[in-house]
C-alpha angles and dihedrals in degrees: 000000000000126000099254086057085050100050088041090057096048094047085049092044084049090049096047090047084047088059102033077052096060090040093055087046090045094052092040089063087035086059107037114131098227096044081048105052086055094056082048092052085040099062106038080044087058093039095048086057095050091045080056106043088049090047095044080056095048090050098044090050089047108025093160093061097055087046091060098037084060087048083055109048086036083053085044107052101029089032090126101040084051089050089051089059098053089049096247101151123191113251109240124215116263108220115227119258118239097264095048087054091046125117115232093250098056086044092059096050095055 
């Protein structure tokens, strides 16, 4: 290997650290906790406002189905104290009585 082969290879090896450098800088920002937590917000922020304007649209083109959608989860979640309203009351179980629970044979000896 001549010199010139020597000092070629080292100006190629010095280019290659001085990459591999700004790659390692560069991924280090990309992956920054705290630059990555605001894309993150970012994002879901920018999601959560397109789940809502389509919905908002949705609602505005059927609004009786949201309106019974909303009677059903509300019938849903408060069904008993509604019942309760309407005095619907739920039928306990009566408990048998001793002679109904008797064998034949105790029933006999009494």
């Amino acid at each position: 290997m001549s010199a010139e082969d020597v000092a070629l290879a080292e100006a190629r090896a010095s280019e290659a650290r001085r990459r591999l450098d700004g790659t390692v800088e560069r991924l280090q920002t990309e992956l920054e906790p705290r630059r990555l937590a605001r894309v993150a917000l970012a994002e879901v922020t920018e999601g959560g406002e397109r789940v809502a304007r389509a919905g908002a649209d949705v609602a505005r083109r059927n609004p009786g189905v949201l309106a019974g959608g909303a009677t059903l989860l509300v019938a849903l979640v408060t069904g008993r104290q509604i019942a309760r309203m309407f005095g619907k009351k739920k039928r306990q179980k009566q408990l048998p009585s001793p002679q109904d629970v008797a064998s034949s044979a105790e029933r006999i000896g009494s």
